[in-house]
C-alpha positions as CSV (number, residue, x, y, z in Angstrom):
1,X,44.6,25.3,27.8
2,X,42.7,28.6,27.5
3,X,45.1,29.9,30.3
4,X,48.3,28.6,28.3
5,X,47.1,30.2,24.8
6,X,46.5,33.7,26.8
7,X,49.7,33.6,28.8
8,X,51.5,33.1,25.0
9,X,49.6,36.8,23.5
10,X,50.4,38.5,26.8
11,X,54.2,37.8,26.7
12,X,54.0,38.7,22.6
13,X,52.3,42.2,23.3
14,X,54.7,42.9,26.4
15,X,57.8,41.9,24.2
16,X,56.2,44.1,21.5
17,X,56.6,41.7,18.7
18,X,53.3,42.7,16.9
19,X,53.9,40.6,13.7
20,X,54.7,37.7,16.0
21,X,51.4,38.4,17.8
22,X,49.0,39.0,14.4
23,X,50.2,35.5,13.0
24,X,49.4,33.7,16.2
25,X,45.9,35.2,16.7
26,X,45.1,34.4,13.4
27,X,46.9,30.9,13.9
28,X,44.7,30.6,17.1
29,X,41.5,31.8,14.6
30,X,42.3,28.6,12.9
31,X,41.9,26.7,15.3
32,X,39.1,27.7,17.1
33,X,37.2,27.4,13.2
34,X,38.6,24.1,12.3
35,X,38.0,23.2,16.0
36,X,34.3,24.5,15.6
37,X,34.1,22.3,12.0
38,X,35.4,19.0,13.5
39,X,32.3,19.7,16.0
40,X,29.4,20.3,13.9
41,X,30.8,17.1,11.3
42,X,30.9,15.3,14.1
43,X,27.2,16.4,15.3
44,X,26.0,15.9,11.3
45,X,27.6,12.6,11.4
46,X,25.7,11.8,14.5
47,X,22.4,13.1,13.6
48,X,22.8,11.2,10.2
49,X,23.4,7.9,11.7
50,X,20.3,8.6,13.9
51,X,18.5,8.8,10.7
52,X,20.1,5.8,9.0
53,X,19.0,3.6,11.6
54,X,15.3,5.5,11.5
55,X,15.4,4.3,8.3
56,X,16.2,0.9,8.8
57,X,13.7,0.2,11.5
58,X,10.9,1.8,8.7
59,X,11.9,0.0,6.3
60,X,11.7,-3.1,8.6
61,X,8.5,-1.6,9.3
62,X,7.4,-1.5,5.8
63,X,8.5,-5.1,4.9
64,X,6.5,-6.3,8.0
65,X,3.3,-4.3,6.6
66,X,4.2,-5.8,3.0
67,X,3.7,-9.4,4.1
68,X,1.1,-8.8,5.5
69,X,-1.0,-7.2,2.5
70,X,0.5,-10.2,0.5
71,X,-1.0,-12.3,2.8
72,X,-4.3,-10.4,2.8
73,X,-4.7,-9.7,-1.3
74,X,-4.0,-13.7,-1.9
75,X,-6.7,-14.5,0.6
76,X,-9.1,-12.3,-0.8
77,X,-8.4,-13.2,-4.2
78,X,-8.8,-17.2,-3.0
79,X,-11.8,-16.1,-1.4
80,X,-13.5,-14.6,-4.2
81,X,-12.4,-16.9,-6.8
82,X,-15.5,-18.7,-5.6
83,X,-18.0,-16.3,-6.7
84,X,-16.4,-15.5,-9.9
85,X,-16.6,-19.4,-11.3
86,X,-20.1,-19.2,-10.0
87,X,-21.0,-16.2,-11.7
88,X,-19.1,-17.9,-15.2
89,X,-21.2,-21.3,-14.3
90,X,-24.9,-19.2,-14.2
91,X,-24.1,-17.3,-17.5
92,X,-23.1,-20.8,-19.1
93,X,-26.5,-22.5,-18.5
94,X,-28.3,-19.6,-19.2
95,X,-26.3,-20.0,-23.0
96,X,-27.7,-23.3,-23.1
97,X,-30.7,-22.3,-22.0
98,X,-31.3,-24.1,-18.4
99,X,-34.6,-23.0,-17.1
100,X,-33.7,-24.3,-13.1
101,X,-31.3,-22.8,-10.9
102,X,-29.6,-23.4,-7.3
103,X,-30.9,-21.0,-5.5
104,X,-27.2,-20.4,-3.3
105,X,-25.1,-20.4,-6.8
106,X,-27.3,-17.0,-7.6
107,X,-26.8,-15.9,-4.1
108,X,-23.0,-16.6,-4.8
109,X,-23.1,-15.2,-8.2
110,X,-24.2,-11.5,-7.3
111,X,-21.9,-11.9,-3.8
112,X,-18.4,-10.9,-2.9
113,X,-16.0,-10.8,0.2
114,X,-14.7,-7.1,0.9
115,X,-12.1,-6.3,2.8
116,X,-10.1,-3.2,3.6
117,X,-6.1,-3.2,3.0
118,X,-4.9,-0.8,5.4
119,X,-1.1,0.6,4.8
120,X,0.1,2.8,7.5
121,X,3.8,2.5,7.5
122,X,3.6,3.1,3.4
123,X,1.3,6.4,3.6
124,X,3.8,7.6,6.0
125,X,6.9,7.1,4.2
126,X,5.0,8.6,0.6
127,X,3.5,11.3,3.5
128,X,7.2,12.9,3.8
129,X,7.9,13.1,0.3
130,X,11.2,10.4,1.0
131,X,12.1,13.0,4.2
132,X,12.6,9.5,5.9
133,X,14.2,7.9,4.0
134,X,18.3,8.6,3.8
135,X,19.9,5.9,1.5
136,X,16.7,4.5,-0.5
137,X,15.3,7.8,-1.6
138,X,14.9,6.6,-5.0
139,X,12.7,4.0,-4.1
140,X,10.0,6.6,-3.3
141,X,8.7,6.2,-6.9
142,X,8.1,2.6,-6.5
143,X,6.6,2.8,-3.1
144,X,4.4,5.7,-4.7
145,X,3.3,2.9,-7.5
146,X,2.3,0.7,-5.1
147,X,0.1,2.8,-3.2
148,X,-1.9,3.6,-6.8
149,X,-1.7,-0.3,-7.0
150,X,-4.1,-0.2,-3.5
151,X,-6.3,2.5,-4.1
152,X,-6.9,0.9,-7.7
153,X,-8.3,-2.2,-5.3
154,X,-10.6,0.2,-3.5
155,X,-11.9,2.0,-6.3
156,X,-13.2,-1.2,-8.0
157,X,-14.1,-2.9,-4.7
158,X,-16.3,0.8,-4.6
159,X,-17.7,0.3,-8.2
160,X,-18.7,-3.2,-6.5
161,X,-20.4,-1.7,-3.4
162,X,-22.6,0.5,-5.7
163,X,-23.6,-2.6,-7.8
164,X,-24.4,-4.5,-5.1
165,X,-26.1,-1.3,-3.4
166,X,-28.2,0.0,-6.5
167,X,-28.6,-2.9,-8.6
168,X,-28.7,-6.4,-6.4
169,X,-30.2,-5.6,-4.1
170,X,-32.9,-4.0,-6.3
171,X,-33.1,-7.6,-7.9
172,X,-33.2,-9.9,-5.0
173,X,-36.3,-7.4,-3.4
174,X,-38.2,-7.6,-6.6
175,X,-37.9,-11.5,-7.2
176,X,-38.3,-11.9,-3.5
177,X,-35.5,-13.8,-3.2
178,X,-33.7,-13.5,0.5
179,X,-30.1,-12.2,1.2
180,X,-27.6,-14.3,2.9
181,X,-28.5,-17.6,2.2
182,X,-25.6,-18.9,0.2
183,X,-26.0,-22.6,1.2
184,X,-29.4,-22.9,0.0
185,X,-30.3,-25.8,-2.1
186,X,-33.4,-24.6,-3.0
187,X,-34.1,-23.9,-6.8
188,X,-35.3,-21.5,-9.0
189,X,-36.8,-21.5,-12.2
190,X,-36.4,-19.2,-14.9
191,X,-40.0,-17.8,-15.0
192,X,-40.2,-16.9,-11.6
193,X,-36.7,-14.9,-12.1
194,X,-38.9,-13.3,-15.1
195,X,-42.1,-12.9,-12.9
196,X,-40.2,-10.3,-10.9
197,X,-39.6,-8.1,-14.0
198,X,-36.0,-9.5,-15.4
199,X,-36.5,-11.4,-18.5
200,X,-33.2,-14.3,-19.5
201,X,-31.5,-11.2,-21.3
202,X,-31.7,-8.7,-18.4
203,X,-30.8,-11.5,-15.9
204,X,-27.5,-12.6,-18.4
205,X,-26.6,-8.9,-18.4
206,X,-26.7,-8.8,-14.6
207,X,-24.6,-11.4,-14.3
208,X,-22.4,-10.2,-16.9
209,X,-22.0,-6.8,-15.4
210,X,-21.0,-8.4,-12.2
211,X,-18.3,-10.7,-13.8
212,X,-16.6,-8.1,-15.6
213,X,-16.7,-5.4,-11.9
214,X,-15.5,-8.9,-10.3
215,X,-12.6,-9.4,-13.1
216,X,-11.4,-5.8,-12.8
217,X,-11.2,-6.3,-9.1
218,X,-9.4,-9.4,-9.1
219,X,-7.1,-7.8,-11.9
220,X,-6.4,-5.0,-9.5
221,X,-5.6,-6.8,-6.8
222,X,-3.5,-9.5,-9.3
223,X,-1.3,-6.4,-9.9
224,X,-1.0,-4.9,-6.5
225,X,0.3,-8.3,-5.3
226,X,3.3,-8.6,-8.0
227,X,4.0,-4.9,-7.0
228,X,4.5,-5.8,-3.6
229,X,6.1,-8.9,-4.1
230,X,8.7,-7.1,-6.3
231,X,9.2,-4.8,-3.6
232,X,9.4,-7.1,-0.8
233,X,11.9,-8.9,-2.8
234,X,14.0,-5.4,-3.1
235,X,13.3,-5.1,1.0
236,X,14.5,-9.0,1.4
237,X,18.4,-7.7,-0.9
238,X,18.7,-4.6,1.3
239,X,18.5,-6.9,4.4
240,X,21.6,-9.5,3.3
241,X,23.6,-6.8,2.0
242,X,23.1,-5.1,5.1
């Protein structure tokens, strides 16, 4: 082909037809640039279907993770339920004034399950400010939302670590009560919960302090989980219109 185009300038510049010759190199300009075009849309188009289908399997990825942290927040908040009506059950009698307690019920009062919600495919895609993404960048904000929604859990999971840390523990040490024993029927009265220094008020405000770190908690993790369920439901519409 090369050999053809060449053989057509040589005859043109022998035959001296110099107009003849300027409007096919410029015709043959043409073509090499629109030939040079068609390559590099063809390349783009290539390199943006690699990044379509990147996308895809991320966000197939993401949905994956999503379940999963469903599955893990409505555990936890299950779980913990437990501790919360016990705490609600301990400020109650104390209100109409009960002088003996279960023993376990304050060990499952001032308790709580922790748990760590890890999101690895999510911190990625907010990592790349949407670079990864190609057809949902506008999701970004929602994924971004989320991720608030999960740290929100770990901040007042943290705010229940230090309770627990400066303030519980402090507590069961000084009434000599011992951790871990959640099954234990034995009871307590009042006045030896006062014999260790907390009087029915400081021992209500305990437990109310813990109810409303637990509440915040549970609220946090109550909103994370519509949050994701929202998205997953976006995730699930991408897939059948796919």
């Amino acid at each position: 082909m090369i050999r053809f185009f060449r053989k057509i300038r040589y005859n043109l510049m022998e035959q001296n037809k110099t107009g003849q010759y300027l409007k096919y190199a410029i015709g043959e300009i043409l073509l090499v640039v629109i030939g040079i075009l068609i390559a590099i849309s063809i390349n783009n188009w290539n390199e943006n279907q690699k990044l379509i289908k990147n996308e895809e399997e991320l966000i197939t990825s993401l949905k994956k993770e999503i379940q999963i942290s469903i599955v893990e927040i409505e555990a936890s908040i299950k779980k913990n339920n437990l501790y919360l009506e016990t705490v609600d059950k301990l400020i109650l009698g104390l209100k109409l004034n009960d002088k003996l307690f279960n023993y376990g019920e304050i060990y499952l009062a001032f308790n709580y399950s922790p748990y760590s919600l890890d999101s690895p495919v999510l911190d990625g895609i907010i990592a790349t400010n949407s670079k990864a993404l190609i057809k949902h960048r506008e999701q970004l904000t929602d994924f971004r939302l989320l991720k608030n929604q999960y740290k929100y859990i770990s901040k007042s999971q943290f705010y229940l670590d230090e309770f627990w840390n400066s303030k519980v523990s402090d507590f069961f040490i000084t009434c000599g009560f011992s951790i871990g024993e959640e099954k234990n029927d034995n009871k307590v009265t009042l006045k030896e919960i006062e014999f260790g220094g907390y009087s029915k008020k400081q021992f209500m405000a305990l437990l109310s302090m813990k109810a409303v770190l637990h509440e915040q908690w549970k609220e946090d993790k109550i909103n994370a989980l519509k949050k994701s369920n929202n998205i997953l439901e976006f995730l699930n519409q991408l897939k059948k219109k796919g």
